[in-house]
C-alpha positions in Angstrom: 0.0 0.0 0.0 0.9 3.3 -1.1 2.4 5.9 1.8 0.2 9.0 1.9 3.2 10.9 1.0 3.6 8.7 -2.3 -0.5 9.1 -2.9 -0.2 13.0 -2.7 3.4 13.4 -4.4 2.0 13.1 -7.9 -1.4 15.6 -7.5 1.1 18.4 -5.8 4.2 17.9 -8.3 1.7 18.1 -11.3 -0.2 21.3 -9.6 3.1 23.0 -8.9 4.4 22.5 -12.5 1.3 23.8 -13.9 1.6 26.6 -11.4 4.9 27.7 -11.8 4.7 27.0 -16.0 1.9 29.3 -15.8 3.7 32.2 -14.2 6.9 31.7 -16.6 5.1 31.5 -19.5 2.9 35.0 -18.2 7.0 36.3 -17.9 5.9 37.0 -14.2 8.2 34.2 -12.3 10.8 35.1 -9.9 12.3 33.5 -6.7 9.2 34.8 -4.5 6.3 34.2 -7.4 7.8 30.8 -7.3 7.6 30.0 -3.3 4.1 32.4 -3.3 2.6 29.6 -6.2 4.1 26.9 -3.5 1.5 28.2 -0.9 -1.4 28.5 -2.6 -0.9 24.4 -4.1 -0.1 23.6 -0.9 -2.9 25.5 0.7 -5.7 24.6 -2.2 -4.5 20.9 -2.2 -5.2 21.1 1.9 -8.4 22.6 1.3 -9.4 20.0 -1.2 -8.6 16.7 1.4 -9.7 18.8 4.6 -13.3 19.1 2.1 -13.0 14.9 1.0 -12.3 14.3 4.3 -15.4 15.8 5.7 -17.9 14.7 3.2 -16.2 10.8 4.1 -17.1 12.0 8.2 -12.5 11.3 8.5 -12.0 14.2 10.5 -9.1 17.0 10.2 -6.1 16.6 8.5 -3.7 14.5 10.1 -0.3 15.9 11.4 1.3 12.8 8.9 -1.1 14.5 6.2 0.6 18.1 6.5 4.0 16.5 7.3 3.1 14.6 3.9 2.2 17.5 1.7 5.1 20.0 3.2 7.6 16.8 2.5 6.3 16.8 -1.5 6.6 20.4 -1.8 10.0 20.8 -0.4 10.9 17.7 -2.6 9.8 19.4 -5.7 12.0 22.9 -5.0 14.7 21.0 -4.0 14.7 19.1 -7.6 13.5 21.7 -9.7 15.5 25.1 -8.3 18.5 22.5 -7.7 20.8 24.9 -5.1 18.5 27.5 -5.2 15.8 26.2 -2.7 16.9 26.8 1.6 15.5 26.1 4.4 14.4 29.8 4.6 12.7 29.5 1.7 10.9 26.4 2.6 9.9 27.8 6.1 8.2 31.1 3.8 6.1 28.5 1.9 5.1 26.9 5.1 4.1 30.5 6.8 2.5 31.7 3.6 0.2 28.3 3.6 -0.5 28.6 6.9 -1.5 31.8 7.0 -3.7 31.2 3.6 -5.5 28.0 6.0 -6.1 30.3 8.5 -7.7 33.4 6.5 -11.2 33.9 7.1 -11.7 34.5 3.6 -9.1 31.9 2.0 -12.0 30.3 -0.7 -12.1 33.3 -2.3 -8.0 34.3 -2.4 -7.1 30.5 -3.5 -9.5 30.6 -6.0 -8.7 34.6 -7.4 -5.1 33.4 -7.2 -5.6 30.5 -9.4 -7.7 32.4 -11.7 -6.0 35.4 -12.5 -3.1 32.7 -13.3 -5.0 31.2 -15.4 -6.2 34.6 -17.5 
């Protein structure tokens, strides 16, 4: 059986490529558009399995869950800005998703975020 790090590795990694393919093809990626896309994947992939999660009555997120999701993003900076990617930078996607998670109104700023991206 699949870890739930391997089951969510493939969803994030595809998001964040899309995500960050989107904003370098717009001409509008940098080092802090690149760790701001990592927050709001992170934080709309949270969304989406606290929502599944509910609907199926299986409670929060579990801390291996966010463990899990933090793990695949960090894996995919550190392969894909190879040297570029710190511990500092990590700990700013972590904030920023956390403080997306936390936003009273974080439905509507995912979703603006993903669709002025996508305009």
């Amino acid at each position: 059986m699949e870890s739930i790090k391997e089951q969510m590795k493939m969803p994030i990694s595809l998001d964040l490529h899309m995500t960050i393919s989107k904003l370098a093809e717009k001409n509008e990626i940098d080092k802090d558009s690149a760790l701001e896309a990592g927050a709001f994947v992170a934080a709309q992939f949270m969304e989406s399995v606290k929502k599944t999660k509910f609907e199926n009555n299986q409670g929060p997120l579990s801390k291996e869950e966010l463990k899990a999701i933090f793990e695949v993003i960090g894996e995919f900076y550190s392969e894909s800005f190879k040297g570029q990617f710190t511990q500092s930078d990590f700990d700013t996607i972590t904030q920023k998703t956390m403080s997306l998670i936390m936003s009273p109104n974080k439905d509507t700023t995912i979703s603006n975020y993903f669709k002025k991206l996508m305009e």
